[in-house]
LUMTORMAR-915815 format. One record per residue: residue number from 0; x, y, z of N, C-alpha, C in turn; residue in three letters. Coordinates in Angstrom, 1 decimal. Example, Ala and Ser with C-alpha at 12.3 -4.5 7.8 and 13.67 -1.06 7.14 Angstrom:
2
   n  neast nnorth    nup caeast canorth   caup  ceast cnorth    cup res
   0   13.2   -5.7    7.8   12.3    -4.5    7.8   13.2   -3.3    7.8 ala
   1   12.8   -2.2    7.1   13.7    -1.1    7.1   12.9    0.0    7.9 ser
REM end
This chain:
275
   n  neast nnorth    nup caeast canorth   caup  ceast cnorth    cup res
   0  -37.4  -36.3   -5.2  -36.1   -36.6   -5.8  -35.8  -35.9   -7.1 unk
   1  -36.6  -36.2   -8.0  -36.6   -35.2   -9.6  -36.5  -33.3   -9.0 unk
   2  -37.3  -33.4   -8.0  -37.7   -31.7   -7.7  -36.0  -31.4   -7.3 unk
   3  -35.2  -32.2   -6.5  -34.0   -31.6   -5.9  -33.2  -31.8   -7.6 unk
   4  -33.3  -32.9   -8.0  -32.1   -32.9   -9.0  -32.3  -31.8  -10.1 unk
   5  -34.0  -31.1  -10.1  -33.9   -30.0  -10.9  -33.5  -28.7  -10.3 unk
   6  -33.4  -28.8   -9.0  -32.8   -27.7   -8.3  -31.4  -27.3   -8.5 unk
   7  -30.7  -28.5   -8.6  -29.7   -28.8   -8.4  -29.0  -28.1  -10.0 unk
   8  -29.8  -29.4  -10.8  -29.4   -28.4  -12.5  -29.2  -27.1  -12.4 unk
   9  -30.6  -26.7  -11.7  -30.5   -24.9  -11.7  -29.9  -24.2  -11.5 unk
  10  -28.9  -24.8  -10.1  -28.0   -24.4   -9.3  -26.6  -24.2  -10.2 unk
  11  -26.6  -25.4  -11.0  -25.3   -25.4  -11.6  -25.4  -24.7  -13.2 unk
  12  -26.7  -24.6  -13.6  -27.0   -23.5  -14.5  -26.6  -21.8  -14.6 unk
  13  -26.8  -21.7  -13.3  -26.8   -20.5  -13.1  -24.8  -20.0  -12.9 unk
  14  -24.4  -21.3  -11.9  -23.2   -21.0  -11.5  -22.1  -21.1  -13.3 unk
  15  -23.1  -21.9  -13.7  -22.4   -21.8  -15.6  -22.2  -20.3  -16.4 unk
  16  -23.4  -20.2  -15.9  -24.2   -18.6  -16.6  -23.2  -17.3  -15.5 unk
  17  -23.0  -17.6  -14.6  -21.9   -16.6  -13.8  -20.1  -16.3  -14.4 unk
  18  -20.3  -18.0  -14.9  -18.7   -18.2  -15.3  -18.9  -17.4  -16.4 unk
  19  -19.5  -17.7  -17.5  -19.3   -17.2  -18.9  -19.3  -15.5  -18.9 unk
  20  -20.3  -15.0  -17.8  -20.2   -13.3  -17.4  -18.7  -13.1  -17.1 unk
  21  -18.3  -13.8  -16.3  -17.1   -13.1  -15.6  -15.8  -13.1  -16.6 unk
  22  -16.4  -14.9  -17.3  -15.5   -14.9  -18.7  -15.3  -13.5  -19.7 unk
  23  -16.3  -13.5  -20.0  -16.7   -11.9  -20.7  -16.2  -10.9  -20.4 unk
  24  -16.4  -11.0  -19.4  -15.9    -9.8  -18.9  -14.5   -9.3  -19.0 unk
  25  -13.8  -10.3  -18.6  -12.2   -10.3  -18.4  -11.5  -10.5  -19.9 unk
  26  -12.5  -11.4  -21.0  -11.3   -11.8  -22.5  -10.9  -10.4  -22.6 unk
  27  -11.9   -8.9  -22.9  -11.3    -7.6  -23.7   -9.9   -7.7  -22.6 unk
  28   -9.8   -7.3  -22.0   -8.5    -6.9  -21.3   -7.7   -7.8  -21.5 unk
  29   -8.2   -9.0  -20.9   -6.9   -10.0  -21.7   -6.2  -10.2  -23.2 unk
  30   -7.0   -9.9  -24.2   -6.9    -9.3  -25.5   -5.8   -8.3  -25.8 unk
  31   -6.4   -7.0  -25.4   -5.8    -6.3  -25.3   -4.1   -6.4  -24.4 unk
  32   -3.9   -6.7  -23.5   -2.7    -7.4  -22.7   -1.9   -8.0  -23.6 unk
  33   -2.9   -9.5  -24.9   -1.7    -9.9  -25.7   -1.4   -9.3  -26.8 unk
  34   -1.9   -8.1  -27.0   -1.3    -7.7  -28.2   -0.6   -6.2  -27.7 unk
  35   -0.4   -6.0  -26.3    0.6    -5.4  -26.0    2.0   -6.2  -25.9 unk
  36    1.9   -7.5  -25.3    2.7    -8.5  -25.2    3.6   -8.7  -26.5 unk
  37    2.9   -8.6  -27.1    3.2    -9.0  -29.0    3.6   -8.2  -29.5 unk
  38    3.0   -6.3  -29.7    3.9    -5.5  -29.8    5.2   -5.2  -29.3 unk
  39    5.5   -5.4  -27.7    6.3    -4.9  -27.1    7.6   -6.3  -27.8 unk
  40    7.2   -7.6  -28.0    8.2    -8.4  -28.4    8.2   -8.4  -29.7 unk
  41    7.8   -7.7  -30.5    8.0    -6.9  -31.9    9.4   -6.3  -31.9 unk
  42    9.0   -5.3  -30.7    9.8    -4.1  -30.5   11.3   -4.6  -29.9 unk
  43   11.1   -5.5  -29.1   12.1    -5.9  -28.5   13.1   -6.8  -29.8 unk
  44   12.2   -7.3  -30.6   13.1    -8.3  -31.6   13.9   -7.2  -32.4 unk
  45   13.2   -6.5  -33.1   13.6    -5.4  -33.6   15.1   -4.7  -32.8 unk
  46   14.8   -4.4  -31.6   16.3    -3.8  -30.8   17.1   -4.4  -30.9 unk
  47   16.8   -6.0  -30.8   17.8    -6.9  -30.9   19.2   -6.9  -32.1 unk
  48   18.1   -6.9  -33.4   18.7    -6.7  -34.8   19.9   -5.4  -34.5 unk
  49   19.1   -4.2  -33.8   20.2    -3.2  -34.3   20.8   -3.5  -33.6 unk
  50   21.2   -4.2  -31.8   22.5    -4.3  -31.2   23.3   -5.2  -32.2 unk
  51   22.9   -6.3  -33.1   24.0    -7.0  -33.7   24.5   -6.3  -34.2 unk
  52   23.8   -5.2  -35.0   24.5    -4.8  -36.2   25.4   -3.6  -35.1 unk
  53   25.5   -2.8  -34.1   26.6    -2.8  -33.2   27.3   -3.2  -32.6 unk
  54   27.4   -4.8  -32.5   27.6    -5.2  -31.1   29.2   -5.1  -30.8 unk
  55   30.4   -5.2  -32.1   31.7    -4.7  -32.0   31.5   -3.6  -31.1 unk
  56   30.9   -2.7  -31.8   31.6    -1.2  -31.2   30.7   -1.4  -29.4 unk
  57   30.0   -1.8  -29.3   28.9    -2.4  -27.9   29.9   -3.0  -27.2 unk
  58   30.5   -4.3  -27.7   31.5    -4.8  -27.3   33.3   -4.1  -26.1 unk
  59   33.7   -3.0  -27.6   34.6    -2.8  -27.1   34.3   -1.4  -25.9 unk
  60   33.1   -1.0  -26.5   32.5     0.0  -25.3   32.1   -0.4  -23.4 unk
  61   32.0   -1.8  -23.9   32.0    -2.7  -22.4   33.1   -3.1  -21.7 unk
  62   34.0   -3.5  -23.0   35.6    -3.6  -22.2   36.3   -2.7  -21.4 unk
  63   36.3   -1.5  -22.4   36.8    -0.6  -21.4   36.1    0.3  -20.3 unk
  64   34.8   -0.1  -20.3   33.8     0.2  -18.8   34.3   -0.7  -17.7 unk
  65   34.6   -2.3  -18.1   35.2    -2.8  -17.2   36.7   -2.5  -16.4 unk
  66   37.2   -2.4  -17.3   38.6    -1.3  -17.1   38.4   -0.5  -15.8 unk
  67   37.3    0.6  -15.7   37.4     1.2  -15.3   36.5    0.7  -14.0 unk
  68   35.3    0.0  -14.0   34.8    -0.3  -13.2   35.5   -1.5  -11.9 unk
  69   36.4   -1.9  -12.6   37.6    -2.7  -11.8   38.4   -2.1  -11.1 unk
  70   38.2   -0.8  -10.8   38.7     0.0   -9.8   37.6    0.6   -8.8 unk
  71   36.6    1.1   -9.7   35.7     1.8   -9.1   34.8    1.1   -8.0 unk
  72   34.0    0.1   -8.9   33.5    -0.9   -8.0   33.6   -1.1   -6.6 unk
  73   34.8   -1.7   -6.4   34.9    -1.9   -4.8   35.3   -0.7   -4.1 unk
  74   35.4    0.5   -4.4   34.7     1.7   -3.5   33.6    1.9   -3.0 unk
  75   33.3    1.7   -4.4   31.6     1.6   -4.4   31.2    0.9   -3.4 unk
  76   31.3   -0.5   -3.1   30.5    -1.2   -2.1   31.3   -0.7   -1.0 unk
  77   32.3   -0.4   -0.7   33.2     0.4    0.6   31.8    1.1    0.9 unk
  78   32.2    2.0   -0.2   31.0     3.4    0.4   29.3    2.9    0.9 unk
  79   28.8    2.1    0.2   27.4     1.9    0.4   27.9    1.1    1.7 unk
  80   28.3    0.7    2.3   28.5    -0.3    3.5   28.8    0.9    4.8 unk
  81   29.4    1.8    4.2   29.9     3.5    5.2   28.7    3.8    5.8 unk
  82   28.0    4.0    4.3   26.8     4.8    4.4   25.8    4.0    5.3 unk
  83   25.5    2.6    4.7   24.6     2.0    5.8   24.8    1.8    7.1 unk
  84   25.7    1.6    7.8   26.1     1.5    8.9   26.3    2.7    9.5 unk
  85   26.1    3.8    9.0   26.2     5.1    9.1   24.5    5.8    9.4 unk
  86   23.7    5.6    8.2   21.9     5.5    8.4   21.3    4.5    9.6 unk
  87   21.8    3.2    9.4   21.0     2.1   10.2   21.5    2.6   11.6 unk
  88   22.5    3.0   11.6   23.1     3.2   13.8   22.5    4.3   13.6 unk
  89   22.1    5.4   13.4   21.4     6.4   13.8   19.9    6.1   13.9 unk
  90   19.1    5.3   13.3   18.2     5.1   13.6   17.8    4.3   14.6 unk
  91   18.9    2.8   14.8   18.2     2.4   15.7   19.0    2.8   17.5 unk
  92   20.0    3.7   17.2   20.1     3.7   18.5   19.3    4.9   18.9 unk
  93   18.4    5.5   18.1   16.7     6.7   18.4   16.1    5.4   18.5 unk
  94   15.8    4.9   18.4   14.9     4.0   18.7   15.0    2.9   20.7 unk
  95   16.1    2.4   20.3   16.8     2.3   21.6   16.6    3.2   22.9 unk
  96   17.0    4.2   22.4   16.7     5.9   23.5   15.4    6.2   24.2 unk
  97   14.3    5.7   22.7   13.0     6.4   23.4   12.5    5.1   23.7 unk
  98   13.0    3.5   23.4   12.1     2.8   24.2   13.0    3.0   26.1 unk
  99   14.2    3.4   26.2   14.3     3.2   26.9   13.9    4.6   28.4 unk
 100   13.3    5.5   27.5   12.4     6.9   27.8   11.4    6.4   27.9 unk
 101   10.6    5.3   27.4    9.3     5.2   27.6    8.5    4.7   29.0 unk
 102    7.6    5.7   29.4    6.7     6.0   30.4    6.3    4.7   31.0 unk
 103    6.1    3.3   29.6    5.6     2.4   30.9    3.9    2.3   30.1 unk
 104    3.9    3.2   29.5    2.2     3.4   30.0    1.6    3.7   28.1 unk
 105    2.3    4.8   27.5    1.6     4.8   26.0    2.4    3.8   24.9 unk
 106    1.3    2.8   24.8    1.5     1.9   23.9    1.8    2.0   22.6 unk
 107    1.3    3.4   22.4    1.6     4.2   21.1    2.6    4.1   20.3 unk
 108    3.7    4.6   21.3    4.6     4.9   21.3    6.1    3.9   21.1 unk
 109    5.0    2.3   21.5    6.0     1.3   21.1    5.4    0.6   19.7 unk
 110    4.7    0.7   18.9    4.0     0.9   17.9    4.9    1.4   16.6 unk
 111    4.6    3.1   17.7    5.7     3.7   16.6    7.1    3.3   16.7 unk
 112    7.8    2.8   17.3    8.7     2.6   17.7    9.5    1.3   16.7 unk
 113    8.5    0.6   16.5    8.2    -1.2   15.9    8.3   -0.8   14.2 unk
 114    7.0    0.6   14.0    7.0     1.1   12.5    8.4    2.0   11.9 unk
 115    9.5    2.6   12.9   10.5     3.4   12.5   11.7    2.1   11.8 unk
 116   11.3    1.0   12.7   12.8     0.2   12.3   12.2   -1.0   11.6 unk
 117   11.2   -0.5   10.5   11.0    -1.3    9.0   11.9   -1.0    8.0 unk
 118   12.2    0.6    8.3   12.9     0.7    7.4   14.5    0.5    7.4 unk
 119   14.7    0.7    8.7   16.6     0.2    8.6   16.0   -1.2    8.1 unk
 120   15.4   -2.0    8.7   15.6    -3.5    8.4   15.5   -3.7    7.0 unk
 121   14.5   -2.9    6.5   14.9    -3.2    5.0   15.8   -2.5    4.6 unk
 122   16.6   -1.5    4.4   17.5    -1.2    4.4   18.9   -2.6    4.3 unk
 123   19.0   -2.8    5.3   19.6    -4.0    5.4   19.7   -4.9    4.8 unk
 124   18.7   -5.6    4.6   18.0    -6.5    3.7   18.7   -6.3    1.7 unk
 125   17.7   -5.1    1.5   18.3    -4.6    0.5   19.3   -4.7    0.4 unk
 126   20.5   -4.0    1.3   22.2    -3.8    1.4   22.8   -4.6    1.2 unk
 127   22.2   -5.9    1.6   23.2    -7.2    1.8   22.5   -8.1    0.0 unk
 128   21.7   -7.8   -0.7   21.1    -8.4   -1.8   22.4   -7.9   -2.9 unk
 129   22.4   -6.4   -2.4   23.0    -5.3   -3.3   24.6   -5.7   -3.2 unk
 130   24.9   -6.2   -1.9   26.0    -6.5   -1.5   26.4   -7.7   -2.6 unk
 131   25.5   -8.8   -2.2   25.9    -9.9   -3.0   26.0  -10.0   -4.5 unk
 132   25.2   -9.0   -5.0   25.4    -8.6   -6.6   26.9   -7.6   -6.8 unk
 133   27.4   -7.2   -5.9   28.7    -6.3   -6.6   29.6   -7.3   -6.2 unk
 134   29.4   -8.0   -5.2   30.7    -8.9   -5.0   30.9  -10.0   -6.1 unk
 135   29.4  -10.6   -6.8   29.9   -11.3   -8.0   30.3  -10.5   -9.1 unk
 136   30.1   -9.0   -9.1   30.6    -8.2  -10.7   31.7   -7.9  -10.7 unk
 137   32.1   -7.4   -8.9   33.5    -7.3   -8.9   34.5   -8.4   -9.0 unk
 138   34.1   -9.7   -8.8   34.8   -11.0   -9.1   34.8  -11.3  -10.3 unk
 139   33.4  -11.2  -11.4   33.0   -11.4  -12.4   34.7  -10.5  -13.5 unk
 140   34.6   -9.1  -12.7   35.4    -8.0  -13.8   36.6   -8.6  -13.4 unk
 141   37.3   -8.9  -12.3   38.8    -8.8  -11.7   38.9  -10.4  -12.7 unk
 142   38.4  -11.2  -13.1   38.5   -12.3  -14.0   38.3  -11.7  -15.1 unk
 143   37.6  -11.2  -15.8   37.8   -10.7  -17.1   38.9   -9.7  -17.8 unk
 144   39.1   -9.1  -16.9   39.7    -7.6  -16.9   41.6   -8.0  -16.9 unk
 145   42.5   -7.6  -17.7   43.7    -7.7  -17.2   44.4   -6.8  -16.9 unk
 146   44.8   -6.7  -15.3   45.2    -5.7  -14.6   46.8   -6.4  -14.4 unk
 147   47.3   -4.9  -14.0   48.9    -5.5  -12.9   48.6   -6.5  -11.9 unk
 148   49.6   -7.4  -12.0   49.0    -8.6  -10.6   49.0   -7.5   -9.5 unk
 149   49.7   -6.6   -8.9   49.7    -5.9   -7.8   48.0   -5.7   -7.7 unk
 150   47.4   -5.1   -8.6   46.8    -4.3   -8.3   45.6   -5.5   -8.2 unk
 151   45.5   -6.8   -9.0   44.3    -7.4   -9.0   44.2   -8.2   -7.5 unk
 152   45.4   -8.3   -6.5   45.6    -8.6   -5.7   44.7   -8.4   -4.8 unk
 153   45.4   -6.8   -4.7   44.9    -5.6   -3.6   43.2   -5.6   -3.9 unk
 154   42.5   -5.3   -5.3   41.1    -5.5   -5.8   40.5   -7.0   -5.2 unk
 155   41.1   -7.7   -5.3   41.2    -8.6   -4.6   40.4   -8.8   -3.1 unk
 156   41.2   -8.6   -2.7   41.0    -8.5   -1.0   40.3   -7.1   -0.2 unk
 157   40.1   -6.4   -1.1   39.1    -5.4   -0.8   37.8   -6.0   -1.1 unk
 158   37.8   -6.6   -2.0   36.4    -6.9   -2.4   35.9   -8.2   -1.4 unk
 159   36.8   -9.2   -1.1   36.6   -10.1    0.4   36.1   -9.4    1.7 unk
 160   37.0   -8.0    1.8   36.9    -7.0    2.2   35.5   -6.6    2.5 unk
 161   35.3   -5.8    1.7   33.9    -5.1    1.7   32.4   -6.4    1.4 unk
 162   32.7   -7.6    1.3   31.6    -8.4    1.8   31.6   -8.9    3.1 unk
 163   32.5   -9.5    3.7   32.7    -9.6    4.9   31.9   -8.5    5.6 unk
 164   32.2   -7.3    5.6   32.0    -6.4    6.3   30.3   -6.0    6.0 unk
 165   30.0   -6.2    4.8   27.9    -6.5    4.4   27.8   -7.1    5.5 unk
 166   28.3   -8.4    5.5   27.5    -9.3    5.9   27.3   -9.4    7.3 unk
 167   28.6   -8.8    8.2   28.6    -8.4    9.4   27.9   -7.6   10.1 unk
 168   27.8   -5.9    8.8   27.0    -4.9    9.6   25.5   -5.6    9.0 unk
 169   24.7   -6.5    8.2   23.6    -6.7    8.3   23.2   -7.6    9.8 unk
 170   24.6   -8.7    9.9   24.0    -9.6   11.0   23.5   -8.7   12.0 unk
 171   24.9   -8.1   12.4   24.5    -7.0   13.8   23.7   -6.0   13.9 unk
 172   23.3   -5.3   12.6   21.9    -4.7   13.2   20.9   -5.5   13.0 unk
 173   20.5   -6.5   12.5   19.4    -7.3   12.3   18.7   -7.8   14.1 unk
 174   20.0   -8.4   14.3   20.3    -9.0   15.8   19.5   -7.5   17.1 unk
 175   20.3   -6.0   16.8   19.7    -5.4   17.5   18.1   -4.9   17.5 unk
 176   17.8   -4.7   16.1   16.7    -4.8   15.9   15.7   -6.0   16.5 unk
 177   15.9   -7.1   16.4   15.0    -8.2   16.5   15.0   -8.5   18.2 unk
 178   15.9   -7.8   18.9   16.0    -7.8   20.6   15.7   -6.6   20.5 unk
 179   15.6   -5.6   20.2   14.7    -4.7   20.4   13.2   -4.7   20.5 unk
 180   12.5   -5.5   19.4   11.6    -6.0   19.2   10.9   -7.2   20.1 unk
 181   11.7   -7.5   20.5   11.7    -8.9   21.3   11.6   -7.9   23.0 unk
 182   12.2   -7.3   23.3   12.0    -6.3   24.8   10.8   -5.8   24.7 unk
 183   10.4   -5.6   23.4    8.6    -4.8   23.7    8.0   -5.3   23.4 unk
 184    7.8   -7.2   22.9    7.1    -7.7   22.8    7.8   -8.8   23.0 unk
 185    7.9   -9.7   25.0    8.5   -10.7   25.5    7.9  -11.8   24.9 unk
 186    6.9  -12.1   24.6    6.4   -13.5   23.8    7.0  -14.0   22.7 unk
 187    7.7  -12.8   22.1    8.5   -13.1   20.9    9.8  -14.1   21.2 unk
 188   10.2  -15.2   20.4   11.3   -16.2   20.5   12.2  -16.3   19.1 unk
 189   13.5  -16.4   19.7   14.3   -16.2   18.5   15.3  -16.1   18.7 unk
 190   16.2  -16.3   18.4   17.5   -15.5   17.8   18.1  -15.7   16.7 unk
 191   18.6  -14.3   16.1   19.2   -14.2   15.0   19.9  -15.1   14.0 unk
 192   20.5  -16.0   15.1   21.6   -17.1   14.7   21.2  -17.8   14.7 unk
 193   19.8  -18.0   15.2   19.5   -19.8   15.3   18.9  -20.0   13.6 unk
 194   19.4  -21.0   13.3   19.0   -21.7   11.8   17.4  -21.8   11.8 unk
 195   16.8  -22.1   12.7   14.9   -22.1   13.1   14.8  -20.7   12.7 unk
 196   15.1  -19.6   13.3   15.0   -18.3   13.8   13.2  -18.2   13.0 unk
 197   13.3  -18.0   12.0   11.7   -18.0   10.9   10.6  -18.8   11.4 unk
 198   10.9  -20.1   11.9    9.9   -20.8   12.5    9.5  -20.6   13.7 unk
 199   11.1  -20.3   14.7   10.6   -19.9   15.9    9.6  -18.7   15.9 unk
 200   10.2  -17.7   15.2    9.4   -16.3   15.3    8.2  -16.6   14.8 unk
 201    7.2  -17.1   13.8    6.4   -17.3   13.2    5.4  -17.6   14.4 unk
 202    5.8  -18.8   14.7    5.3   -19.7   16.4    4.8  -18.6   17.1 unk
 203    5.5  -18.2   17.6    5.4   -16.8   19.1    4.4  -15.7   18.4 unk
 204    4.2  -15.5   17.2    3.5   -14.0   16.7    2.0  -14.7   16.9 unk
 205    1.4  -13.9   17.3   -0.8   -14.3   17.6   -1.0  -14.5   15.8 unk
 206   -2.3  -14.6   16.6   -3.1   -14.6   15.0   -3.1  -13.7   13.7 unk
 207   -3.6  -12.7   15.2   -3.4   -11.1   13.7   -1.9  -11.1   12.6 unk
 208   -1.3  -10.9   13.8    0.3   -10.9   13.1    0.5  -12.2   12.1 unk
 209    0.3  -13.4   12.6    0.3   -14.5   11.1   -0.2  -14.1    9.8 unk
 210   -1.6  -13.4   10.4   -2.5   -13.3    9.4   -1.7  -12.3    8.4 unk
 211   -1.2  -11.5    8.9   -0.6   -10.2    8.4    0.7  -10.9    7.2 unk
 212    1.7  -11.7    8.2    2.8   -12.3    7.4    2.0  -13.2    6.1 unk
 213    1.0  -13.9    6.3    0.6   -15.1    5.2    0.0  -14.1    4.1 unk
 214   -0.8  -12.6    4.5   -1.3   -12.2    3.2    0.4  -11.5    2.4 unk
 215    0.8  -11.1    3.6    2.3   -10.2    2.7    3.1  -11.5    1.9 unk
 216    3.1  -12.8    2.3    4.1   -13.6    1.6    2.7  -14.1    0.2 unk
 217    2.0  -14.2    0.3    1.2   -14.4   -1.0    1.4  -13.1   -1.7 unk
 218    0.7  -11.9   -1.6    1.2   -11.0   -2.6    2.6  -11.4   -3.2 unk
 219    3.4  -11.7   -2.2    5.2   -11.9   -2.6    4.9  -12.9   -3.3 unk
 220    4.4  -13.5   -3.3    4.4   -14.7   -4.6    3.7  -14.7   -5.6 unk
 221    2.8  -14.0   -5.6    2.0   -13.3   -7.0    3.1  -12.8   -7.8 unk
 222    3.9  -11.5   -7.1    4.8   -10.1   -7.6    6.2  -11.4   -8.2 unk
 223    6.5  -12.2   -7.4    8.1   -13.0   -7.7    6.9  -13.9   -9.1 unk
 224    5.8  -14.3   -8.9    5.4   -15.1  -10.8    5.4  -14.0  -11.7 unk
 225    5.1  -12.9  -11.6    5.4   -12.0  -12.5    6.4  -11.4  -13.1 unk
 226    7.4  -11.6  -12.1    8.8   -11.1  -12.1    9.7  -12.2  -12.9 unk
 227    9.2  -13.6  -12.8    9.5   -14.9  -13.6    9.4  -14.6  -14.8 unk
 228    8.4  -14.3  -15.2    7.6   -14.0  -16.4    8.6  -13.2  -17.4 unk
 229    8.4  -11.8  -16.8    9.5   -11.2  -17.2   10.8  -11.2  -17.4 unk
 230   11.5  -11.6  -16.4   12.7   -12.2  -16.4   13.1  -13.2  -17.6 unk
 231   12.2  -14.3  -17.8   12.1   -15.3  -18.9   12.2  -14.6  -20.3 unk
 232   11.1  -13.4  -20.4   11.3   -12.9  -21.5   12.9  -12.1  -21.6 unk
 233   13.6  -11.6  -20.8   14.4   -10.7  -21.0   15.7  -11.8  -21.3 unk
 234   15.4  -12.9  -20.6   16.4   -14.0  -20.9   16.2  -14.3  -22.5 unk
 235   15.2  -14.4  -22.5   15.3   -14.8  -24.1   15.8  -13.8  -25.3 unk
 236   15.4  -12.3  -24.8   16.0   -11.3  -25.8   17.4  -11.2  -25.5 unk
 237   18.0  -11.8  -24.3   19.5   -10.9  -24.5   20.3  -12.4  -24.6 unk
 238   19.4  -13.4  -24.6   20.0   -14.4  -25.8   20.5  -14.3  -27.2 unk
 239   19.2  -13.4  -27.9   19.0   -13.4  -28.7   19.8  -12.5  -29.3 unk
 240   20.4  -11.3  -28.4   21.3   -10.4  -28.8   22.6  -10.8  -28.6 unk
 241   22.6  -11.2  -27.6   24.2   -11.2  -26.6   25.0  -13.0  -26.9 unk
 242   23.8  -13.5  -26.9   24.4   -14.9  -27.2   24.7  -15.8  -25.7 unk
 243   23.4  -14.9  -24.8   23.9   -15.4  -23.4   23.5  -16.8  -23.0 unk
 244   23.3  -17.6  -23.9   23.0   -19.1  -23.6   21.4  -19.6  -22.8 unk
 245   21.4  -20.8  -22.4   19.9   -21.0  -21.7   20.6  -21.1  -20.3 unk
 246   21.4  -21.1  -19.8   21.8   -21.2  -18.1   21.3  -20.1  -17.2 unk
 247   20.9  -18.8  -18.1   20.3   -17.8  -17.5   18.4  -18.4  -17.3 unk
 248   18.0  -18.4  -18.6   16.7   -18.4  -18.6   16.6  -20.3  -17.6 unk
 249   17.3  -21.1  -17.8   17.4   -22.1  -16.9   17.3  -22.1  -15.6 unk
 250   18.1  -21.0  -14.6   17.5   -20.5  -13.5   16.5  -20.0  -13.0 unk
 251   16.3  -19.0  -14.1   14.6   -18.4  -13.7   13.7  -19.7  -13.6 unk
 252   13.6  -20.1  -14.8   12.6   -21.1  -15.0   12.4  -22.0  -13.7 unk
 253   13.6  -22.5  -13.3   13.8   -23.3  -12.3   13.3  -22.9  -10.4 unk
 254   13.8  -21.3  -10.7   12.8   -20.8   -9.5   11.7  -20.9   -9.3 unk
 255   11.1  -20.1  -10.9    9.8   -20.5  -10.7    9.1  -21.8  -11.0 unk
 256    9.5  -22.8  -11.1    9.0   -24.2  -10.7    8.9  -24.6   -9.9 unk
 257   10.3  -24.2   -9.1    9.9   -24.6   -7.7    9.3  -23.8   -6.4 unk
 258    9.0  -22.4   -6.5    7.9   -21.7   -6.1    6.7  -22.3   -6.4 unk
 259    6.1  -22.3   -7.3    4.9   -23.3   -7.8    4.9  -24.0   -6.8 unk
 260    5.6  -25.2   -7.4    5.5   -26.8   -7.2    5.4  -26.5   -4.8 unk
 261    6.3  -25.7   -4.5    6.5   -25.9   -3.3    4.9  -25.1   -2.8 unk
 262    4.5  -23.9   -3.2    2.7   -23.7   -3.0    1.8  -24.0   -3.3 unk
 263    2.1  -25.1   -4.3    0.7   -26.1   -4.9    1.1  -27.0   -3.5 unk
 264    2.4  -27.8   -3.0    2.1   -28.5   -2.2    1.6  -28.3   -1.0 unk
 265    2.2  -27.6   -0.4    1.3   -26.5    0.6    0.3  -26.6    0.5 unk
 266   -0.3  -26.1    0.0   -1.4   -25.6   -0.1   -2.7  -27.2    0.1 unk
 267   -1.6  -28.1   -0.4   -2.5   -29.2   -1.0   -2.7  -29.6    0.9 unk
 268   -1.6  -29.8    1.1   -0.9   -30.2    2.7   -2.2  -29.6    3.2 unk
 269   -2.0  -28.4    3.9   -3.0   -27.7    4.4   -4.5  -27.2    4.1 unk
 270   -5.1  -27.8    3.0   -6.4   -28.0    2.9   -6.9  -29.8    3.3 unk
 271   -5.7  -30.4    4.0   -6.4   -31.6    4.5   -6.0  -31.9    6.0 unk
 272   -6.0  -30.5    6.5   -5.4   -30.4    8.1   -4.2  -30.7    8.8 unk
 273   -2.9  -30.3    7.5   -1.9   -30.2    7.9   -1.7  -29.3    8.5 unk
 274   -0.5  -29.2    9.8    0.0   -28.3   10.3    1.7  -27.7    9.9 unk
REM end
């Protein structure tokens, strides 16, 4: 009995003596880290000061960007909506062509096929994020900005306009894409519209493929607490300059709480044989 509980000591000596190495190892860098952290928010306080001491002439240099941007804008997202619907149909209807050329026989080939339309889909993805950020700046300016009623009208309804139309050309190529995908791999369940659609698909992919999605959404949750992090800081410097209140830094914060809080529970769930 004494012989195991000295083993046991040893055992936990040693695993002591591991921690304090690895401790060591890691403080320099981490050191170094905070006193980049600390310079760079030196640096940042510092910028701050000079934007006050500009911020009139900052000011009226923004107003009349908006001016102008309250025209330009919703071309802008015209055009990026031209353009994508313009890239994404050329790719997936090559794609379309050669599964529907395919022999039957080289698996290869629907592989490559699966790896060409990552990129429209992100594409899309992207387009409709990008989408939803100009449609609030262009709402954000057509409220700030005073135009001729004609004209804020017309700005107006172009800009209803050109989201509508995001959000339509992301559904419908997402849809072709995901039955595309679905034709070369029948096991796959889903559709586009169904509210499940994530759960269904999840369900129907094997192991490998899980395994694949669970390491890519962890990385994505490492990269989004870091992106918190930062975000928080930049909230607080353009507080500090701009006077943009806590409703900003309030959101972040709030994301990242509940990112946490929803992978701490998880996690807790499924180390006691949750499904």
């Amino acid at each position: 009995m004494k012989q195991e509980q000295s083993d046991t000591q040893k055992t936990i000596s040693e695993y002591e003596e591991k921690n304090r190495q690895e401790d060591k190892k890691s403080f320099k860098p981490f050191i170094i880290i905070m006193v980049i952290c600390f310079v760079v928010g030196i640096g940042a306080g510092k910028t701050t000061h000079i934007i006050e001491d500009n911020l009139e002439a900052i000011r009226a240099a923004v107003e009349q960007a908006e001016v102008v941007l309250a025209y330009v804008l919703p071309s802008i997202f015209l055009f990026i909506n031209i353009a994508e619907f313009a890239l994404v149909l050329g790719i997936v209807k090559r794609q379309e062509k050669r599964l529907k050329e395919w022999d039957g026989e080289d698996e290869e080939i629907l592989d490559d096929i699966e790896r060409k339309l990552d990129f429209p889909l992100n594409v899309t993805n992207a387009v409709q994020i990008l989408g939803l950020f100009l449609f609030a700046a262009c709402i954000h300016i057509d409220i700030s900005v005073e135009l001729p009623k004609l004209h804020e009208n017309i700005i107006f309804w172009v800009i209803i306009i050109d989201l509508m139309a995001s959000l339509i050309i992301c559904t419908m190529f997402q849809k072709r894409m995901v039955n595309l995908v679905k034709v070369m791999n029948p096991e796959k369940n889903g559709s586009i519209f169904d509210v499940d659609f994530n759960k269904k698909w999840e369900e129907s992919c094997d192991e490998a493929q899980k395994m694949v999605m669970y390491r890519s959404s962890y990385k994505a949750f490492r990269v989004s607490n870091m992106m918190c992090c930062l975000l928080w800081v930049i909230g607080i410097v353009t507080d500090f300059a701009f006077h943009t209140g806590l409703f900003p830094i309030a959101i972040v914060l709030l994301i990242w709480l509940v990112q946490l809080l929803v992978y701490s529970k998880e996690s807790t769930r499924l180390e006691r044989g949750g499904k």
